[in-house]
C-alpha positions as CSV (number, residue, x, y, z in Angstrom):
1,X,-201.7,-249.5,49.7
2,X,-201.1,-246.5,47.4
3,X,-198.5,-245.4,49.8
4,X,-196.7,-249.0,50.4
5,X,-196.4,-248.4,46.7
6,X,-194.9,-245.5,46.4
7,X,-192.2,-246.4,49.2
8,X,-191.4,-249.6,47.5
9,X,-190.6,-247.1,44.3
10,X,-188.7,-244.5,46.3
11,X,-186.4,-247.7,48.3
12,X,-186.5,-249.0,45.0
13,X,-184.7,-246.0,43.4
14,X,-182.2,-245.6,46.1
15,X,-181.1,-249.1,45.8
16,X,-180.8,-248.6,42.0
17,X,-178.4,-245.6,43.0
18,X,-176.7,-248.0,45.2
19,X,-176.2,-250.7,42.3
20,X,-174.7,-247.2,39.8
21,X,-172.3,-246.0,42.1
22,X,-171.1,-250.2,42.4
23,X,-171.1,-250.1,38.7
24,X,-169.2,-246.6,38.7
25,X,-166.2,-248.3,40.5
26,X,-166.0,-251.5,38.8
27,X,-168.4,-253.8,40.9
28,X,-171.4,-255.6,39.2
29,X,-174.1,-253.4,39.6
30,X,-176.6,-254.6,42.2
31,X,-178.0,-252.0,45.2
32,X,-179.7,-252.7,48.5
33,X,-181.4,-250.6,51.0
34,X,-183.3,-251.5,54.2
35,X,-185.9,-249.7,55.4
36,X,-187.8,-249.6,58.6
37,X,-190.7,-247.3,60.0
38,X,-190.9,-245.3,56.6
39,X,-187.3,-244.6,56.5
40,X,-184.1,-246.0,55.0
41,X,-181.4,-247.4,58.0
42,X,-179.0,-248.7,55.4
43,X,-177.9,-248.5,52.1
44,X,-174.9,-249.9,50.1
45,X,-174.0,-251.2,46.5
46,X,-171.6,-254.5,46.0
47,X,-168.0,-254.3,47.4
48,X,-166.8,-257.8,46.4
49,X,-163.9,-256.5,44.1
50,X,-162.7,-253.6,46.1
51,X,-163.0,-255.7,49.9
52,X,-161.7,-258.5,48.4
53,X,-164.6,-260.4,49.5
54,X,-166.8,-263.1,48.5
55,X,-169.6,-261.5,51.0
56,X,-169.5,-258.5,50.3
57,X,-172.4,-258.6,48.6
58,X,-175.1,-255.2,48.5
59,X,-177.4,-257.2,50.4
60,X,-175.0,-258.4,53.5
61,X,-173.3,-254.8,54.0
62,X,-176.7,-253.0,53.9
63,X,-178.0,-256.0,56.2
64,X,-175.1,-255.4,58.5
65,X,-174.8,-251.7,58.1
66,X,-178.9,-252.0,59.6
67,X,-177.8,-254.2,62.3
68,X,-175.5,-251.3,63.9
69,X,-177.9,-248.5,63.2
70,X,-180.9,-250.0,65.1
71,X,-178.3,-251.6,67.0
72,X,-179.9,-255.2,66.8
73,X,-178.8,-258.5,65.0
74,X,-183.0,-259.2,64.8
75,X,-184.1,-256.9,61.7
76,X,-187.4,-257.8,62.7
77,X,-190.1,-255.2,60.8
78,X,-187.8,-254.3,58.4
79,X,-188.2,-254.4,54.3
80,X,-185.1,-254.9,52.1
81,X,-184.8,-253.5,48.7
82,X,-182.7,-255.5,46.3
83,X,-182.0,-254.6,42.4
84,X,-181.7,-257.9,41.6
85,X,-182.6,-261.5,43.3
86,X,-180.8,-262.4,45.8
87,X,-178.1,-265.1,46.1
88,X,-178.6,-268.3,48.5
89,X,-175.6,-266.8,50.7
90,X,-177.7,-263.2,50.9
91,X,-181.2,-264.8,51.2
92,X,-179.9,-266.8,54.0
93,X,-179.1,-264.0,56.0
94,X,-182.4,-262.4,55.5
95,X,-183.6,-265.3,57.1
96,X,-180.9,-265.1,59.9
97,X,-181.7,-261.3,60.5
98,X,-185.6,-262.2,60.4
99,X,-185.9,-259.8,57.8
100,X,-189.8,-259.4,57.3
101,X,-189.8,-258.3,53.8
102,X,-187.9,-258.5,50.5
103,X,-188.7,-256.5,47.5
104,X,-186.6,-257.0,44.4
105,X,-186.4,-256.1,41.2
106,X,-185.1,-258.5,38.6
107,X,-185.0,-262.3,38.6
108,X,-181.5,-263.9,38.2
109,X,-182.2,-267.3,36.3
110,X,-178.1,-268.1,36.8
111,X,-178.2,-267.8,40.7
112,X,-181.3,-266.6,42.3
113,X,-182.1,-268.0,45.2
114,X,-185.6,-266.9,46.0
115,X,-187.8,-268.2,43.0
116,X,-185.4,-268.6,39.8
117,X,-182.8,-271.4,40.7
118,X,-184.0,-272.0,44.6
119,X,-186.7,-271.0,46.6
120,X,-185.2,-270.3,50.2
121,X,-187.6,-268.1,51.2
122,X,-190.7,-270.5,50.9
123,X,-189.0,-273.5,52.7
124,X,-191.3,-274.9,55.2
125,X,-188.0,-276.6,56.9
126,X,-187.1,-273.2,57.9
127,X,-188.2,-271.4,61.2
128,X,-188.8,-267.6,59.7
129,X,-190.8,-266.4,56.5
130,X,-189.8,-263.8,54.3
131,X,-192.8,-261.7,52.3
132,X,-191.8,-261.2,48.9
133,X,-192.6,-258.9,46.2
134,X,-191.1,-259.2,42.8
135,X,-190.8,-256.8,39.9
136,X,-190.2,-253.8,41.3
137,X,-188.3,-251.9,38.7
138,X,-187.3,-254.7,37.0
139,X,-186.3,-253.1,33.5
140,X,-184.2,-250.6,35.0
141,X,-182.1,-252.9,37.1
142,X,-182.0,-255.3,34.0
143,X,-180.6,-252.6,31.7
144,X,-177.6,-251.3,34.4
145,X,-176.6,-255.2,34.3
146,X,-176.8,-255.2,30.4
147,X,-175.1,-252.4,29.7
148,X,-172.5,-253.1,32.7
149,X,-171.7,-256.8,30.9
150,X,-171.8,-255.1,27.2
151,X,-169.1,-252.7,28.3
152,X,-167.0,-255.2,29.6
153,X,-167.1,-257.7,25.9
């Protein structure tokens, strides 16, 4: 447990790096990281702006950057690390990918999609389940929004 714990801090972290180096050129600041076996397969921050893409959301790119490095569409075993919650589009694909775990940090009232505004993730309709933890880091990935939107007014 104590070392599940420390991992989800240390994933945690590196998405958070992720979601400041978004914020550093422009892009709201939300990280992502996948990990599998102990390790980290795939990191990446939001490109929306610069890719000129709706998808291009930190979850998708790390989701598909993971696909390619353990070259298999099935992320089966694997944990995602989130900033914030995700999206219905990026929750979605966690289901797609059969992603076995989600840990995020802060809930999104305006447009989360795993607890706040929808609950994808829990939908007995669907064929895959998603473990979730919540909360991890939550001040810190609340205060890069904050002060990302506050620079910005």
């Amino acid at each position: 447990m104590a070392k599940s714990i420390s991992l989800d801090l240390e994933f945690m972290r590196a998405a958070l790096d992720e979601a400041r180096a978004a914020a550093a050129r422009g892009e709201v600041p939300v990280g992502a990281v996948v990990g599998l076996d102990g390790r980290i397969v795939a990191r990446a921050g939001n490109r929306t702006i610069g890719d000129c893409d709706p998808t291009a959301h930190a979850e998708i790119i790390a989701l598909r950057e993971a696909s390619h490095a353990i070259e298999n569409y099935r992320l089966k075993d694997t944990s995602i690390y989130v900033t914030i919650e995700p999206c219905a589009m990026c929750a979605g694909a966690m289901i797609q990918a059969r992603v076995a775990r989600l840990v995020y940090g802060a809930d999104d009232p305006k447009g989360g999609a795993v607890r706040s505004c929808f609950s994808i993730l829990d939908s007995p309709r669907l064929n895959h389940r998603v473990e979730i933890t919540v909360g991890v880091l939550a001040a810190e990935a609340i205060a890069l929004l904050q002060e990302f939107f506050a620079a910005r007014r």
